[in-house]
C-alpha positions as CSV (number, residue, x, y, z in Angstrom):
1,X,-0.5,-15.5,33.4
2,X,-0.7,-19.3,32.2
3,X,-0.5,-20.6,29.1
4,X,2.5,-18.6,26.0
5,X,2.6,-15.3,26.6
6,X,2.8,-12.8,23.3
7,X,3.0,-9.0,22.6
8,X,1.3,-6.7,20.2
9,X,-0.2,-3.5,20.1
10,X,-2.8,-1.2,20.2
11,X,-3.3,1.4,17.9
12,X,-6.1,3.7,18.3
13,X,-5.5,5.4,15.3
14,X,-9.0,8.0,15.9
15,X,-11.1,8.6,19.1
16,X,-13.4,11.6,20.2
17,X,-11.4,13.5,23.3
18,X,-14.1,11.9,26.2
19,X,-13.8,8.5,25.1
20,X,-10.2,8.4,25.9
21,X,-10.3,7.7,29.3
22,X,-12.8,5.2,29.0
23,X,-10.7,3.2,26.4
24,X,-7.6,3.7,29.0
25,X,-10.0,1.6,31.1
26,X,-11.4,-0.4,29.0
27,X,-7.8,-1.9,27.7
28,X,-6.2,-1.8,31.4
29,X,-9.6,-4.0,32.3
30,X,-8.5,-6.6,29.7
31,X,-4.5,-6.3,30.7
32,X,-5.2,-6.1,34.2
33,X,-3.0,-3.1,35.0
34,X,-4.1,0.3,35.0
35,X,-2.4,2.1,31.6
36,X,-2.0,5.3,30.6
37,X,-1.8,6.6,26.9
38,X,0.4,8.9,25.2
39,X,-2.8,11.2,23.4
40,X,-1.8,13.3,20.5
41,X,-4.0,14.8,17.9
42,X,-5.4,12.8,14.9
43,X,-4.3,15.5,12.0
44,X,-7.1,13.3,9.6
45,X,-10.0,14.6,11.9
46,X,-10.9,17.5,13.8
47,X,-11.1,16.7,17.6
48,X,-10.1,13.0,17.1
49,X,-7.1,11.5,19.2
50,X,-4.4,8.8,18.6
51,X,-2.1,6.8,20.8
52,X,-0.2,3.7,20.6
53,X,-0.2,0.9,23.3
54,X,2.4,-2.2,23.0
55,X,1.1,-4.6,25.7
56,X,2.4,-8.4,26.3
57,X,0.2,-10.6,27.9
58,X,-1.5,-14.3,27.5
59,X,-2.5,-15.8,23.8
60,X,-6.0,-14.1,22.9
61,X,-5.3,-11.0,25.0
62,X,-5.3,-8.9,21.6
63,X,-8.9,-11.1,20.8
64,X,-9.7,-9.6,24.6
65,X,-8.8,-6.5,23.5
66,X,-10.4,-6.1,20.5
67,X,-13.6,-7.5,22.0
68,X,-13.6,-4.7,24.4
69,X,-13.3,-1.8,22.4
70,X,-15.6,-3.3,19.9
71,X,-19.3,-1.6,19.2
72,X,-18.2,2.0,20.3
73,X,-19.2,4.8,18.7
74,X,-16.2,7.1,16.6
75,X,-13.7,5.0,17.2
76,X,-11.0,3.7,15.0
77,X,-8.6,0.8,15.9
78,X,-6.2,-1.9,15.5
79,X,-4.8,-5.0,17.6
80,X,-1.9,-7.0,16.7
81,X,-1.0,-9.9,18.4
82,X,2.2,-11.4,17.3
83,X,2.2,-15.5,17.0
84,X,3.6,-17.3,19.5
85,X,4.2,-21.3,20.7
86,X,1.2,-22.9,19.1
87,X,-1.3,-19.9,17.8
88,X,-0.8,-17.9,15.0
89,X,-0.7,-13.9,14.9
90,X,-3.4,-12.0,14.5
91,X,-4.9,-8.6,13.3
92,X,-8.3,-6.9,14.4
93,X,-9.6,-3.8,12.4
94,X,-12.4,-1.5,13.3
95,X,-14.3,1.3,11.9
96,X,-17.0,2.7,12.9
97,X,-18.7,2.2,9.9
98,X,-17.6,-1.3,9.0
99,X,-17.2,-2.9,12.3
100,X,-14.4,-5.4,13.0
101,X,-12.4,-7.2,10.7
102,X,-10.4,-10.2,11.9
103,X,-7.4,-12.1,10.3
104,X,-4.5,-14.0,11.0
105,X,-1.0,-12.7,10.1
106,X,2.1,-14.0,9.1
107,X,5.7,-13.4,11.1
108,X,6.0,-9.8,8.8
109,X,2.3,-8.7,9.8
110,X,0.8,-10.1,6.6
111,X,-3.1,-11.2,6.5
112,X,-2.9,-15.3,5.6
113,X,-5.7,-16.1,4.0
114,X,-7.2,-19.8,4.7
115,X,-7.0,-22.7,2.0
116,X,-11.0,-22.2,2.9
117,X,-11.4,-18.8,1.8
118,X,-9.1,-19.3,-1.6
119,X,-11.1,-22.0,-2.6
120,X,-14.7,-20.4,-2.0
121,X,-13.4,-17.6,-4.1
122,X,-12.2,-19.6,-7.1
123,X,-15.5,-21.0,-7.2
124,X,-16.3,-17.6,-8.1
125,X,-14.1,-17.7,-11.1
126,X,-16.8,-17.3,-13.7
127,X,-17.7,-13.8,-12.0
128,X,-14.0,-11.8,-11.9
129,X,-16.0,-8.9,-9.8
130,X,-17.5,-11.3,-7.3
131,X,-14.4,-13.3,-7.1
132,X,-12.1,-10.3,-6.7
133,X,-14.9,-9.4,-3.7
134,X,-14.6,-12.6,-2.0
135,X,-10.2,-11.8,-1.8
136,X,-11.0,-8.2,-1.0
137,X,-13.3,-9.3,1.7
138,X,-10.7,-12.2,2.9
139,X,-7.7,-9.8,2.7
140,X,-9.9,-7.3,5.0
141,X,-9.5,-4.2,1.7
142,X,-12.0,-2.0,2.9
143,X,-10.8,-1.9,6.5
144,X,-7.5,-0.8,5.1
145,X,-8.4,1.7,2.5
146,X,-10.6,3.4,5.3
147,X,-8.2,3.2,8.0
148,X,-5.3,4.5,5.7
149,X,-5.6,7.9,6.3
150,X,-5.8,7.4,9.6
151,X,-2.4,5.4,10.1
152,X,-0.8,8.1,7.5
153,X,-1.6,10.6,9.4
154,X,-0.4,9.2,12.8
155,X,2.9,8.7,11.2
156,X,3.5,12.7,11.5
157,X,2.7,12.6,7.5
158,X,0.4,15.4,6.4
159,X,-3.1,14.4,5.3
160,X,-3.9,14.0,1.2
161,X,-7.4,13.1,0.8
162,X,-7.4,11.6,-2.3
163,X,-10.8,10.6,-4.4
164,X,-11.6,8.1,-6.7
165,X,-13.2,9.1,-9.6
166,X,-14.7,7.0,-12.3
């Protein structure tokens, strides 16, 4: 491997039972080793699957990652890549229904939001909604408040389904 290696880790936090061994293939592609997950049932979905991956590799292997699983059907994920000599840490969040989210983090795993990104929102400030929007777009909100359950559940937790009302 050239260049700084780094770590992170893969968290399929939902995937239908026959897509398992294709994402075991699919990740090993991008690591170049063949892998193997530890599969248990995902309580927050009948006949999904979880695992957990940590991986080490060359800066951008968790873009690679994320790249590779992206687009498929069911399937629920996260890639962390921690920072390392000259590139910051990373996060990629996918849902099946909102696609992939992208941010970097912080040494603690929090999203850092670009000066870029702060300032197009304050130029939103006459609108609170649409500038609260712009942050919850930045800060990648719907990503986590759909993949909650999800990460809950993995934890051993039992599932509570909560629903907004109002």
């Amino acid at each position: 491997m050239a260049g700084a290696i780094t770590r992170g880790v893969l968290f399929v936090h939902s995937a239908p039972r026959a897509l398992c061994p294709h994402l075991e293939w699919a990740a090993g592609n991008v690591l170049g080793t063949r892998v193997s997950f530890d599969w248990t049932p995902q309580p927050a979905g009948r006949g999904l699957y979880r695992a957990e991956y940590s991986w080490q590799g060359a800066q951008g292997t968790g873009a690679r990652l994320a790249s590779a699983l992206r687009g498929w059907d069911h399937l629920r994920y996260e890639v962390t890549e921690e920072a390392s000599h000259g590139a910051d840490g990373a996060r990629w969040s996918h849902t099946p229904d909102l696609g992939i989210f992208h941010a970097m983090t912080d040494v603690h795993g929090n999203v850092v939001v670009p000066e870029d990104r702060i300032r197009a929102a304050l130029d939103l400030a006459h609108d609170p909604r649409a500038m609260r929007d712009a942050l919850d777009l930045a800060l990648g909100t719907a990503w986590d408040d759909e993949l909650e359950p999800f990460r809950y559940a993995g934890a051993g937790a039992p599932v509570r389904w909560l629903h907004r009302v109002g």
